[in-house]
C-alpha positions as CSV (number, residue, x, y, z in Angstrom):
1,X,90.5,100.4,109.3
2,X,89.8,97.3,106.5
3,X,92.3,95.2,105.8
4,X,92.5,97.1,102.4
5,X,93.2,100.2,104.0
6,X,97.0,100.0,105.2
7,X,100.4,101.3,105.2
8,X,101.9,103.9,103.0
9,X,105.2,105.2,103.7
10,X,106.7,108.1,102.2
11,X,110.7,108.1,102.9
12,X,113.4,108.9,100.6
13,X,115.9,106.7,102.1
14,X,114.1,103.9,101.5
15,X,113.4,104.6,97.4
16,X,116.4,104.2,95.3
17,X,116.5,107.2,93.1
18,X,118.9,106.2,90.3
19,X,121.7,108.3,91.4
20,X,125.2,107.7,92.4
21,X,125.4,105.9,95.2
22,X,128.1,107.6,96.5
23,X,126.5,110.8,96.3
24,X,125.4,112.5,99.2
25,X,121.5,112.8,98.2
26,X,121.1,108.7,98.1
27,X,119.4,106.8,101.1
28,X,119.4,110.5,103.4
29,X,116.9,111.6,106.1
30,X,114.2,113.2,104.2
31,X,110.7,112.6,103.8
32,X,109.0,113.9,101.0
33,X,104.9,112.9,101.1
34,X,104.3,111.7,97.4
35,X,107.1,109.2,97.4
36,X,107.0,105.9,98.4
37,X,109.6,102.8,99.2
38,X,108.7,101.1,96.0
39,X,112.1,101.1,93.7
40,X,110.5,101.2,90.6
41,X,112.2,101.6,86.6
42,X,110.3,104.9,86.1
43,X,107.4,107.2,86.6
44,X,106.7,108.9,90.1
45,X,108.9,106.1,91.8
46,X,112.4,106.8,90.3
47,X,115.2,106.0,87.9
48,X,118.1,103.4,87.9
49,X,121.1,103.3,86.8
50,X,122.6,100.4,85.1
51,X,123.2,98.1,88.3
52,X,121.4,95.2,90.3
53,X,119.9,96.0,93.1
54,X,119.6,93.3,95.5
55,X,117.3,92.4,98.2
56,X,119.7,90.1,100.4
57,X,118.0,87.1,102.7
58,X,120.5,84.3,104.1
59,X,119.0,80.4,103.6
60,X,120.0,78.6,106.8
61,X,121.2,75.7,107.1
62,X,122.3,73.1,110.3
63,X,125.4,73.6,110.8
64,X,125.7,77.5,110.9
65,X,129.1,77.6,112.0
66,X,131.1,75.1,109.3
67,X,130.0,76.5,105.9
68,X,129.0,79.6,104.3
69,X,125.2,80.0,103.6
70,X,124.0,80.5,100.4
71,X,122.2,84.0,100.2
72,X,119.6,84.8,97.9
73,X,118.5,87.8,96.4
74,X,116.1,89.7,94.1
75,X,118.8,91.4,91.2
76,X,117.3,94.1,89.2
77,X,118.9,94.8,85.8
78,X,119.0,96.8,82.7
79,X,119.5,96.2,79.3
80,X,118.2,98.5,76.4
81,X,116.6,95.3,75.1
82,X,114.4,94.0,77.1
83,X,115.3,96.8,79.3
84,X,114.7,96.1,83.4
85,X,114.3,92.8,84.5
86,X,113.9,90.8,88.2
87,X,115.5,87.9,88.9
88,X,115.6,85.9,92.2
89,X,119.4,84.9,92.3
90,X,121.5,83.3,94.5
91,X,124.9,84.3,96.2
92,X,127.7,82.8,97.2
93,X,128.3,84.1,100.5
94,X,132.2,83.6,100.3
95,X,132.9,85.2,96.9
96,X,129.8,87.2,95.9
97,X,129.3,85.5,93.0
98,X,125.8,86.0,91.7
99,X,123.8,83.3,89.5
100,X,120.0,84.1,88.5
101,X,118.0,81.6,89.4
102,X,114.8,82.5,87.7
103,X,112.9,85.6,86.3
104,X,109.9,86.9,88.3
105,X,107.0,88.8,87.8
106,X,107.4,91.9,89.1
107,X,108.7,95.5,87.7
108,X,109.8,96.6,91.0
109,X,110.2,95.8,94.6
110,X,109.7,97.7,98.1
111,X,112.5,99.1,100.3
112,X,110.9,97.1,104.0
113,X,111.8,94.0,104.8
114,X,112.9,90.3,103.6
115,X,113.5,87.2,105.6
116,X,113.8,83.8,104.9
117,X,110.4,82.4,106.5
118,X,109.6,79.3,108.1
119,X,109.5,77.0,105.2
120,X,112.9,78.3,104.2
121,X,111.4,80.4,100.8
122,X,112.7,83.8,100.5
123,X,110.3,86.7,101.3
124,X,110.1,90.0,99.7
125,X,107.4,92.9,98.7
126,X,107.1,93.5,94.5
127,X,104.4,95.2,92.3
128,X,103.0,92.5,90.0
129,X,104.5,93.9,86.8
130,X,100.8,92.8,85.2
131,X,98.3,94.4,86.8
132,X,101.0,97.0,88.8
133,X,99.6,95.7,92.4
134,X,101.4,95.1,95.5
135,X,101.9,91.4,97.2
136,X,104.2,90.1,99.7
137,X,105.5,87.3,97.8
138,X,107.0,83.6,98.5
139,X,109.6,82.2,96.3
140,X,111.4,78.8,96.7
141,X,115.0,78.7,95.9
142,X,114.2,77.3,92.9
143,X,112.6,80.6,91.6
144,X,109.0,79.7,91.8
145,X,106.3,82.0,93.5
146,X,104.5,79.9,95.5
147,X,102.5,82.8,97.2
148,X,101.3,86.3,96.3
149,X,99.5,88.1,99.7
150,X,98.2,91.3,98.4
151,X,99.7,94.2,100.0
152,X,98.5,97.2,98.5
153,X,97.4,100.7,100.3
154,X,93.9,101.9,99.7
155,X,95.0,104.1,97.2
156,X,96.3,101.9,95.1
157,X,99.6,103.8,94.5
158,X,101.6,101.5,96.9
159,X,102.4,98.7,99.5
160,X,100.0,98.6,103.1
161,X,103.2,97.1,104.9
162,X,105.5,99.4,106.8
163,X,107.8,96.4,107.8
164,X,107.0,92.5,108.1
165,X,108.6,89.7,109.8
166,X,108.3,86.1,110.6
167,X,107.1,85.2,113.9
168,X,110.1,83.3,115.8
169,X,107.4,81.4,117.5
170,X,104.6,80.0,114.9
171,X,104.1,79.6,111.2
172,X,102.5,83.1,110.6
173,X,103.7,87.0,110.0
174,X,103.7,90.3,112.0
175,X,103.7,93.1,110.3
176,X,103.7,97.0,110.8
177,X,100.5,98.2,108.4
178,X,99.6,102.1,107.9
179,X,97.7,103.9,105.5
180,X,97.8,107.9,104.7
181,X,95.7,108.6,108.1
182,X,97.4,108.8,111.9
183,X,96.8,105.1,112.5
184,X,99.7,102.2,112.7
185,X,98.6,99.0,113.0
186,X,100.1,95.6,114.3
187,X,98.9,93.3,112.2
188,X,99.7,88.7,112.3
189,X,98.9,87.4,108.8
190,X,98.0,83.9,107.7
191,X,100.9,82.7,105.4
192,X,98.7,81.4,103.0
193,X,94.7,82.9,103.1
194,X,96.7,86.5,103.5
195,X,94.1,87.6,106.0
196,X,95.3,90.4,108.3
197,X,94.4,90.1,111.8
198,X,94.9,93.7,113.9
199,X,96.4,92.7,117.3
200,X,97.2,96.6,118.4
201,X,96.8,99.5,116.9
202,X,98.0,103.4,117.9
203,X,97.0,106.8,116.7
204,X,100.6,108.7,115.4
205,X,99.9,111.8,113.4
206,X,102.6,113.9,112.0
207,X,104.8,111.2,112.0
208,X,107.4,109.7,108.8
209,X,108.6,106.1,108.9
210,X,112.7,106.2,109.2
211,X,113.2,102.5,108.2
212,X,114.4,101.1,110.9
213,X,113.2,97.8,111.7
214,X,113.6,95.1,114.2
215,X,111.3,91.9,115.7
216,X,113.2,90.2,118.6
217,X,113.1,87.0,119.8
218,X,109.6,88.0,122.1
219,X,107.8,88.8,118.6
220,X,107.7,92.2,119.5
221,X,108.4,94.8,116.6
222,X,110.3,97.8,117.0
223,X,110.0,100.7,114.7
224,X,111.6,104.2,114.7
225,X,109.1,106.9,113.6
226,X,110.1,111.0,113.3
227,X,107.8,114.4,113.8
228,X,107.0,115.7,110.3
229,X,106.8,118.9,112.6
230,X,110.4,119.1,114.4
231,X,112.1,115.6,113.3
232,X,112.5,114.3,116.9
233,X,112.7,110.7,116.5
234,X,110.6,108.2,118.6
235,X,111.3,104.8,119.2
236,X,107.8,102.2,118.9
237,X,107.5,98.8,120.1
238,X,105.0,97.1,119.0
239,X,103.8,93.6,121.3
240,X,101.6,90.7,120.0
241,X,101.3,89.4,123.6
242,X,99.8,92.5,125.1
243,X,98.0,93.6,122.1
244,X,100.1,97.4,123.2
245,X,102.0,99.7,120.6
246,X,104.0,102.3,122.9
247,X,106.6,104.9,122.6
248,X,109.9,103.5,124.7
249,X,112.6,105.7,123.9
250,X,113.0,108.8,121.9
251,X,115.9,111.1,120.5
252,X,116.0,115.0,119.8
253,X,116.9,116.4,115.9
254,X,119.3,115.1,114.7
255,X,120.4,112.1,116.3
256,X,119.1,109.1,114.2
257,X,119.0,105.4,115.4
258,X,120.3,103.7,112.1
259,X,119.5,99.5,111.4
260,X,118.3,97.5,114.1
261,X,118.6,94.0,114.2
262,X,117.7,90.7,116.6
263,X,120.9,88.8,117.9
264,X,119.4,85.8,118.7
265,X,122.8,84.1,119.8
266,X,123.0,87.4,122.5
267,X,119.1,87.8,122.7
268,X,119.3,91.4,122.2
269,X,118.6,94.1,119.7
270,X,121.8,96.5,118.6
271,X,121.9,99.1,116.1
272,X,124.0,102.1,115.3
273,X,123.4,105.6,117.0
274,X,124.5,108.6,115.3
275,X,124.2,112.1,117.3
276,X,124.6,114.4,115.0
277,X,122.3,112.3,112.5
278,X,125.3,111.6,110.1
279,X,124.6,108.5,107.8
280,X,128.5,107.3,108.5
281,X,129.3,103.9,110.2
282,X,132.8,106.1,111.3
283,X,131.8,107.6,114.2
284,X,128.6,106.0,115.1
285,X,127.8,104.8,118.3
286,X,127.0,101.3,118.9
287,X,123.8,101.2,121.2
288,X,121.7,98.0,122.6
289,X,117.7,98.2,122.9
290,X,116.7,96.5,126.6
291,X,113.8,94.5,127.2
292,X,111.9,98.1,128.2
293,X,112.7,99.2,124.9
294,X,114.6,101.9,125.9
295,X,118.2,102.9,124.4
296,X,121.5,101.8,126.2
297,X,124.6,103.7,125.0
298,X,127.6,101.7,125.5
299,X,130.2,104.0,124.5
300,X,131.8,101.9,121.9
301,X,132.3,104.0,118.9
302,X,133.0,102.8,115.4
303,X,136.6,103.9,113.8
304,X,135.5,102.1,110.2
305,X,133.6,102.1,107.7
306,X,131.8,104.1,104.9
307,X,128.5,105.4,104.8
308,X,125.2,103.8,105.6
309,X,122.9,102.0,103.6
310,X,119.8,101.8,105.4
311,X,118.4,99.5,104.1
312,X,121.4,97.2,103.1
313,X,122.4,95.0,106.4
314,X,121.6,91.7,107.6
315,X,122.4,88.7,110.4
316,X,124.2,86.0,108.6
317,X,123.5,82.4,109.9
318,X,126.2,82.4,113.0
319,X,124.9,85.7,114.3
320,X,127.1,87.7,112.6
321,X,126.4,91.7,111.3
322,X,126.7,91.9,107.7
323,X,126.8,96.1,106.6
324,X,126.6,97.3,103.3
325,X,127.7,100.9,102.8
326,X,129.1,103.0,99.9
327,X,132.9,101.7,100.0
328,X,134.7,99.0,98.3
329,X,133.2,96.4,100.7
330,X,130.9,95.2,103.2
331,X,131.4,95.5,106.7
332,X,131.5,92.4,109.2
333,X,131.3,91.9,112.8
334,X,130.4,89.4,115.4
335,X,128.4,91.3,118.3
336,X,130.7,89.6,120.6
337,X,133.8,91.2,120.1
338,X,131.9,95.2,119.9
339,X,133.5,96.1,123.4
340,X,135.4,99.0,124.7
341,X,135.8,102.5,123.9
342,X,136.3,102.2,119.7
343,X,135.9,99.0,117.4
344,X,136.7,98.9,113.9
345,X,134.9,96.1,111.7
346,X,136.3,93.9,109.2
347,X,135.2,93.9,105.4
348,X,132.7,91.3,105.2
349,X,132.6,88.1,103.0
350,X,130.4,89.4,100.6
351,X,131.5,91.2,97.5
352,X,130.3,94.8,97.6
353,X,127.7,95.9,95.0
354,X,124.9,98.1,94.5
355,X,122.8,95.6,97.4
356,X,120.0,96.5,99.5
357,X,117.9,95.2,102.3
358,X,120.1,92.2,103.6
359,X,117.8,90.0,105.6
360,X,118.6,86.8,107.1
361,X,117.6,84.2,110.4
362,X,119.9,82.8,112.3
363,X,119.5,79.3,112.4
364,X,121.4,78.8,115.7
365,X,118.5,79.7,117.3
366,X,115.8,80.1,114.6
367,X,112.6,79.2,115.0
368,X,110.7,77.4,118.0
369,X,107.1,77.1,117.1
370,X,106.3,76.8,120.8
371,X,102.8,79.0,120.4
372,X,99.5,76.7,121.6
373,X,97.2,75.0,118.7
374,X,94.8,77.8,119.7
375,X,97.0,80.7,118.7
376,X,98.4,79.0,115.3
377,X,97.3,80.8,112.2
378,X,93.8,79.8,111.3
379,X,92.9,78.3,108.0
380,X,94.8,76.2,105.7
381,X,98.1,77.8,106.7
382,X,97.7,76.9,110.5
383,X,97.2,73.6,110.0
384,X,101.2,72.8,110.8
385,X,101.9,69.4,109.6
386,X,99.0,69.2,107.7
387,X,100.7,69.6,103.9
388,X,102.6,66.6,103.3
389,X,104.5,64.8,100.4
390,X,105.8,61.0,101.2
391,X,107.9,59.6,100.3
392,X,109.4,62.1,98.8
393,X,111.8,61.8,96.7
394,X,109.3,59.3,95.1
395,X,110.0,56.2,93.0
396,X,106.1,54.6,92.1
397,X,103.4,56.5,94.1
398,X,103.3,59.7,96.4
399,X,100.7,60.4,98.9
400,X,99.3,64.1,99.1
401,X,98.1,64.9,102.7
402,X,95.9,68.0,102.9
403,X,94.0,69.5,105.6
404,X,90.3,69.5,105.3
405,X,89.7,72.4,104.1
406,X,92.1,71.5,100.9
407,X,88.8,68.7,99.6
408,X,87.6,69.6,96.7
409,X,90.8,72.1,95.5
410,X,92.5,71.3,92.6
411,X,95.8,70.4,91.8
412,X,98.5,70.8,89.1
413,X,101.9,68.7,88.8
414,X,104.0,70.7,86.9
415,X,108.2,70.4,85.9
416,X,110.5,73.0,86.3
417,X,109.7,74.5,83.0
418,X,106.3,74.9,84.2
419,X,104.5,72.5,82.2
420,X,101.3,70.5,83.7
421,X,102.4,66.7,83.7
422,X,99.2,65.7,85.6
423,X,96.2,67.1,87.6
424,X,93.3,66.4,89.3
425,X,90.9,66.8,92.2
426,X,91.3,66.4,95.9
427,X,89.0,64.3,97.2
428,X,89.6,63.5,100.9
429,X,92.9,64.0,103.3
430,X,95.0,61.5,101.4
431,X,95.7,61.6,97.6
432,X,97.8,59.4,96.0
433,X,99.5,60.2,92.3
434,X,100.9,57.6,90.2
435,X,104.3,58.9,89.6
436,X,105.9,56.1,87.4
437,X,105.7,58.1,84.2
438,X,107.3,60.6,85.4
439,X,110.9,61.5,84.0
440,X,113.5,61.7,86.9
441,X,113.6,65.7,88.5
442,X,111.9,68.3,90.4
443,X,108.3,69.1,90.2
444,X,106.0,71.6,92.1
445,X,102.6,70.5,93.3
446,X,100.2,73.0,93.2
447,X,96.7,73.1,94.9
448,X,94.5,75.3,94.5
449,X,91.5,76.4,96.7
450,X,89.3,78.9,95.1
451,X,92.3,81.8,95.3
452,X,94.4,80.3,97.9
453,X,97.3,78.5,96.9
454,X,99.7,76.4,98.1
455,X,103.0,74.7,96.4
456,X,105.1,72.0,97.5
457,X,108.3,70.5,95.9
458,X,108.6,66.7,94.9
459,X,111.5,64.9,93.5
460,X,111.8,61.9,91.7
């Protein structure tokens, strides 16, 4: 299989179809082959209403327990004039206030995964609205794209990515990759040169994706798959380390295994079982995935909450489960306090709107970057420490450090508005711009290497 040829995955709950989303037929268990998880404003992917839909992703920040994070988001909305439009906005955790921070160019975005990766810029997968292809993009929380990986299937009619994560252990991505054939992939991609590196692979035929998504803090992904023949479920993991995809637990039609997620405070993966496949966070059972990858029911049943949104939950920065679902708020827990024989959750801190796909890292345990030099991503995007800006802010001068492969790359200074305020060549592993004309602000400095890109912020 090429790195062209990848994942294509044809759910319904993961599509938003425009319709109520209180109604029953919105984010259900069924699979229907020509659709795809691309929200979209029209044609073969689907309607909207008049609502922004928001892909949710926490920014971490130091002290995870004092403040609220910030949480930013891609919003879509409609007007009749210009009609649908993408913003990447940011929320205030505490209030729900929304604030677009910029407009990006995409006309739709894909029902997987977002995270905040290790640079702290917010990840999602969008169709260019241009040239309608897939990337996994990179935006700062200023609103500029600093990255575009192309993700699309071989067919052109979609993403390649089933699910992607960042790795908890080095500056690069796993993902989940599949095409229309049997074969799933485990894929690590380079953060900047986009290459796609297959580290285990399994054949699966007749099987539908289910969106449910996890990576814990091992880098191993788990992903919940269902017979196309008799809709028993089966539980994946997926290990980097071992270079194995195998089957570790399984459920019969039509218990479903609803939003997975890595607690890194506990160092476990919960989620929400539901026997008799129910979307409802009311009678769910909450269930904890051991290091065998096999199911553990702890009897503790949920006595709140509205229905599921399968795609609408995340891990705030102190650990805590964040729920969307179709009532007047968001749910809110600490995994802590999920003991005995029922447990109701709170309403969360967020205001409830029409939100989907929460992602977020906890920073209490975040990221160690303990892999060896020999397993770091290759290319310019392994090079950790390579990309530097000092001093930065800057008053007179700033030095550009840049790996080697950087020499000869352009670059571009440009202000917020996007305007070029200076260029030029790199020539050798330390470039140094003459900042003094420079009105006081926030620039991005971009360099260029043939298509690869890579943008860092400077302030004056």
């Amino acid at each position: 299989m090429t790195s062209t040829a990848i994942a294509h995955v044809v759910d319904t709950r993961s599509m938003d179809d425009g319709k109520d989303p209180d109604s029953d037929d919105l984010d259900r268990d069924r699979q229907a082959p020509n659709r795809t998880h691309m929200t979209n404003t029209n044609g073969p992917m689907g309607t909207f209403k008049r609502v922004a839909l928001l892909y949710m992703a926490v920014l971490t920040t130091a002290s995870v327990h004092a403040q609220s994070p910030s949480v930013y988001a891609v919003a879509m909305e409609y007007d009749p004039l210009p009609g649908y439009q993408y913003f990447f906005s940011r929320i205030d955790a505490g209030t729900g206030t929304v604030a677009h921070v910029a407009e990006l160019p995409v006309d739709g975005f894909y029902m997987g995964t977002a995270f905040m990766n290790y640079n702290g810029n917010y990840m999602f997968v969008g169709r260019d609205s241009a040239d309608l292809t897939f990337h996994l993009y990179e935006v700062d929380t200023l609103g500029m794209v600093l990255n575009a990986i192309p993700a699309t299937n071989s067919a052109g009619t979609s993403t390649n990515l089933l699910c992607v994560f960042q790795s908890r252990k080095c500056p690069y991505y796993y993902g989940i990759r599949w095409d229309s054939d049997p074969l799933h992939e485990l894929v690590k991609i380079d953060p900047v040169m986009g290459t796609a590196t297959v580290m285990a692979s399994l054949l699966m035929p007749n099987q539908l994706s289910q969106t449910t998504y996890a990576m814990d803090g091992e880098d191993r992904l788990y992903f919940l798959e269902a017979s196309g023949l008799t809709g028993y479920k089966t539980l994946f993991r997926a290990d980097p380390a071992t270079g194995v995809i195998t089957a570790t637990d399984s459920m019969p039609s039509p218990a479903h295994l609803y939003n997975l997620f890595y607690d890194c405070e506990a160092d476990k993966v919960f989620g929400f079982y539901n026997s008799n496949g129910g979307f409802n966070v009311q009678g769910s059972e909450w269930v904890e995935i051991d290091q065998a990858g096999a199911i553990i029911h702890t009897g503790t049943t949920l006595t709140a909450g509205g229905d599921f949104w399968t795609t609408a939950f995340t891990t705030l920065a102190n650990g805590n489960y964040v729920q969307r679902n179709t009532g007047v708020s968001t749910l809110h827990l600490d995994p802590a306090d999920v003991v005995g024989a029922t447990f109701a959750p709170t309403p969360g801190p967020i205001t409830a709107g029409d939100h989907k796909l929460y992602a977020a890292v906890p920073t209490s345990c975040g990221y160690t970057y303990a892999c060896s030099e020999e397993n770091q991503v290759a290319g310019i995007g392994g090079e950790v420490g390579a990309w530097q800006l000092f001093p930065n802010p800057a008053l007179d001068q700033v030095t550009v450090v840049t790996p080697a492969v950087a020499v000869g790359g352009i670059y571009q200074l440009t202000d917020l508005a996007g305007r070029v305020v200076t260029s030029g060549r790199i020539h050798g592993p330390a470039t140094v711009l003459d900042v003094r004309p420079l009105a006081s602000g926030a620039y991005h400095l971009r360099i260029s290497i043939g298509e690869v890109h890579r943008t860092m912020k400077l302030v004056k």
